[in-house]
C-alpha positions in Angstrom: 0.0 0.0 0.0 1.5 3.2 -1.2 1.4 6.5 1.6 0.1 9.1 -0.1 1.9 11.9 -0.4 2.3 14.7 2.6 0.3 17.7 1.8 3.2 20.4 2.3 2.2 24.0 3.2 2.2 26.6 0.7 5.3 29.7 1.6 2.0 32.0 2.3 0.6 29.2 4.3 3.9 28.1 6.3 4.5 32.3 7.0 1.0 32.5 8.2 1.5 29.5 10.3 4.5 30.8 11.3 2.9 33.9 12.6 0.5 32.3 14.3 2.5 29.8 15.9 4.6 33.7 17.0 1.5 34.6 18.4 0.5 31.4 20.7 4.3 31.8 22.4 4.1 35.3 22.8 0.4 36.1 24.0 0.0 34.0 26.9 3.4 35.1 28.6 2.6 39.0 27.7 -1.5 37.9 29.4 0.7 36.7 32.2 3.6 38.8 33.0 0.6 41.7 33.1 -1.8 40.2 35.3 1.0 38.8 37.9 3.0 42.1 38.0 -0.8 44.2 38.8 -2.6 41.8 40.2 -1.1 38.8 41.6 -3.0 36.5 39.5 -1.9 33.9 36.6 -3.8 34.2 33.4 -5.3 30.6 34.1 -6.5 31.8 37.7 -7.9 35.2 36.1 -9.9 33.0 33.6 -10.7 30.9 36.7 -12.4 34.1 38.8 -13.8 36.0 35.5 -15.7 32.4 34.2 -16.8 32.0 38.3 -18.2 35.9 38.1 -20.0 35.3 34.4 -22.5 32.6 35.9 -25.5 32.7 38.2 -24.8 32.6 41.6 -21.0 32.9 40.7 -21.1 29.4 40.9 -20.2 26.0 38.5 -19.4 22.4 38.8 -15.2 21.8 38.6 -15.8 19.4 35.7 -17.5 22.4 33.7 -15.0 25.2 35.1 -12.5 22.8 33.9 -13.5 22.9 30.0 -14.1 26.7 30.3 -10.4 27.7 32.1 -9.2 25.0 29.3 -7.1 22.8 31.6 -7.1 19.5 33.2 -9.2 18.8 36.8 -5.9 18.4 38.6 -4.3 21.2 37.0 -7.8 23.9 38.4 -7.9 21.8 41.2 -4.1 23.2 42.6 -5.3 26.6 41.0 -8.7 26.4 42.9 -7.2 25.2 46.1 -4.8 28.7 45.5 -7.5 30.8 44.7 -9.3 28.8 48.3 -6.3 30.1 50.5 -6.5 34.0 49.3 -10.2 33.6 50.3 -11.6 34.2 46.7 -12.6 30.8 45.7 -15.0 28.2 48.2 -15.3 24.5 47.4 -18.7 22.6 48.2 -20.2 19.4 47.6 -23.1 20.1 44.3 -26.3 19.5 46.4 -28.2 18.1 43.2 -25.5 15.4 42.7 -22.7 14.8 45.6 -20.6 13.5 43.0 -19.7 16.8 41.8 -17.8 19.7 43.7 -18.9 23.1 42.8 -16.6 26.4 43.0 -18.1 29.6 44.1 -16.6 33.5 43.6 -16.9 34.7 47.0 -17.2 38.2 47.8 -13.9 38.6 48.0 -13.0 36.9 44.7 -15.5 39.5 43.1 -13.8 42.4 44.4 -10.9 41.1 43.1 -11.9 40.3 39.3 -13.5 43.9 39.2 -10.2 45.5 40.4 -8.2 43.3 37.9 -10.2 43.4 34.9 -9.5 47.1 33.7 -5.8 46.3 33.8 -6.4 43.1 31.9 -8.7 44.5 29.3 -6.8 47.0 28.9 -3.6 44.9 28.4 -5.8 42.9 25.9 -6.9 46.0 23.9 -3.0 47.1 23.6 -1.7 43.5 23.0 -4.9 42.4 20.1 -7.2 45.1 19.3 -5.5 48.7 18.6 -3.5 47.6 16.0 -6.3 46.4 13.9 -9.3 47.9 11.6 -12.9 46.7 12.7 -12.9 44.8 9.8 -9.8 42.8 10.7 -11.6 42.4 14.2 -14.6 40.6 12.6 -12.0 38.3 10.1 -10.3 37.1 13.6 -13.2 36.3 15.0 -14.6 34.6 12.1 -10.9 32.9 11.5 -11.0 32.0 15.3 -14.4 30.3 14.9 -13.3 28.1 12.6 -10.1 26.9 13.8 -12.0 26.6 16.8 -14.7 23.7 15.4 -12.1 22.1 13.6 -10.4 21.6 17.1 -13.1 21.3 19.3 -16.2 19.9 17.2 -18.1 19.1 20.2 -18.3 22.6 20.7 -16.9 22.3 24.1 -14.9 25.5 23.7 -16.6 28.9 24.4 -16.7 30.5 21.1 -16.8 27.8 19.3 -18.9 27.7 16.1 -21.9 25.2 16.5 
């Protein structure tokens, strides 16, 4: 049985891909370094507290603020148990199904999204958004959405296109 043949990238589709790849390196530790240097937070607990504040009751199962934050139980566990010792974060068993363990944004935890998100959104807006026309706002979003269902085509992911 003969392998077919790889199919290479084009040069304008190997320097996109290039530029992307520039971007996946570079946006996360510039996300970071901002939100540890203002607000003491990583960019994976900052998702953590802003998807917490987004939901009724500032409340959601771990298994579902897992997909969300986009990491591993174990990995929001450690995070979470953080996030528990600074007081913005509770653990409880889910009273509909003891199975689960909910996370809640305490009162505390909202006081501290709202005093880091300017700083954040700000840092996005700086880092992703001045630079470009509206129109290249709605071509990244569109571009986003489809990369997006092509790796997640449960439509797990937030944004996702269904």
């Amino acid at each position: 049985m003969e392998t077919p043949e790889p199919r290479w990238l084009t040069s304008e589709e190997r320097a996109a891909w290039m530029t992307l790849m520039g971007v996946f390196m570079r946006l996360p530790t510039a996300l970071d370094a901002q939100l540890l240097r203002d607000s003491g937070l990583s960019h994976f607990e900052y998702g953590i507290l802003a998807g917490l504040s987004e939901n009724p009751g500032r409340t959601l199962r771990m298994s579902t603020l897992a997909v969300l934050a986009e990491g591993s139980l174990a990995r929001l566990s450690q995070a979470v148990g953080r996030l528990e010792k600074r007081g913005w974060v509770r653990r409880s068993p889910d009273p509909t199904d003891g199975r689960y363990t909910l996370a809640t944004l305490t009162d505390e935890g909202w006081d501290k999204i709202v005093a880091s998100a300017p700083g954040h959104v700000e840092n996005v807006r700086t880092l992703v958004f001045d630079s470009l026309t509206r129109a290249q706002v709605r071509q990244l979003q569109e571009i986003g959405r489809r990369i997006l269902a092509a790796t997640d085509p449960e439509g797990s992911c937030p944004g996702a296109a269904r």
